[in-house]
Phi, psi and omega in degrees: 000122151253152227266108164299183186278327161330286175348278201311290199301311200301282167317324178295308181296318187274331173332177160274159201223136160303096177263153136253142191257029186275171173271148198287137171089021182265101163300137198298134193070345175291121196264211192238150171274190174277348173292300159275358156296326202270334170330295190279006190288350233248136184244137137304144179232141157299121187058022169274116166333339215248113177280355198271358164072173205289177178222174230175147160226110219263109182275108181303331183276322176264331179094355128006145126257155165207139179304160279165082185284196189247000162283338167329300195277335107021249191290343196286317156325295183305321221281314183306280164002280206298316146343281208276310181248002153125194156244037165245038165280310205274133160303169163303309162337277177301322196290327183305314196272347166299314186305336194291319207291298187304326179280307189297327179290312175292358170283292192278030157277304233278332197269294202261023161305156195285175180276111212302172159288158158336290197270025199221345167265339179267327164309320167303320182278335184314307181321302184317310210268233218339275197312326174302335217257339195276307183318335180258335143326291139339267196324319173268317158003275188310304198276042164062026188245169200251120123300148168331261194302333127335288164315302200301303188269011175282325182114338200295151181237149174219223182243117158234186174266166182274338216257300200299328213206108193284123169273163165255138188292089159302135200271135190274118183271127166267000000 
């Protein structure tokens, strides 16, 4: 049998072959940031009706993927747009529906953080009571007078309240 030149060129072509299966315009050793990994993330589905195929986001830390609803991708959209050229790129219409969005996420941070602990309310109020106490402190500072724990720790005695400074009860020998 003989091979026309069609054939011959047809076989040549189809044959094995060297591919590159790399991303195009990728330099050798160069890896991807987790940025254009979650980018490149977008799964298509097959025989689904729906052409624009499902969207996706590649969680860097498990190596995960997780699906993407479409108000999501919505707003991350809207979020750019509104980012990059302001918002008077964006309709009413659009601004409304980011904003709807950004409130329904900060909602449910707020629902489903955890409950603080004990020791995470007593860290707080210490802090609080530490900052108040330096702040009214500073405050007579400045208007030349000496505060109570000033006072306490120059040694110095003056008139302080009974409120400002917890005494210890001396035990009475009977």
């Amino acid at each position: 049998m003989t091979e026309t030149l069609d054939d011959f060129l047809r076989k040549a072509i189809e044959g094995p072959s060297l591919a590159h299966w790399g991303v195009r315009g990728m330099k050798w050793g160069v890896r991807r940031t987790p940025e254009q990994l979650q980018r490149a993330a977008i799964i298509r589905t097959d025989g689904d009706s729906n052409a624009e195929g499902k969207r996706a986001v590649l969680n860097t830390r498990t190596g995960r993927i997780k699906p993407t609803s479409k108000d999501y991708d919505v707003k991350k959209e809207l979020g750019a747009r509104l980012q990059e050229f302001g918002p008077s790129t964006l309709s009413n219409q659009e601004m409304q529906a980011y904003m709807q969005r950004l409130n329904l996420e900060q909602q449910y941070a707020r629902i489903s953080a955890p409950a603080p602990t004990k020791a995470e309310k007593g860290a707080k109020f210490a802090k609080e009571t530490i900052k108040k106490v330096g702040k009214n402190e500073f405050n007579s500072l400045l208007k030349g007078q000496k505060g109570p724990v000033v006072k306490l720790v120059t040694g110095e005695k003056g008139k302080t309240k009974v409120a400002d400074i917890p005494k210890k009860k001396k035990k009475k020998k009977s």
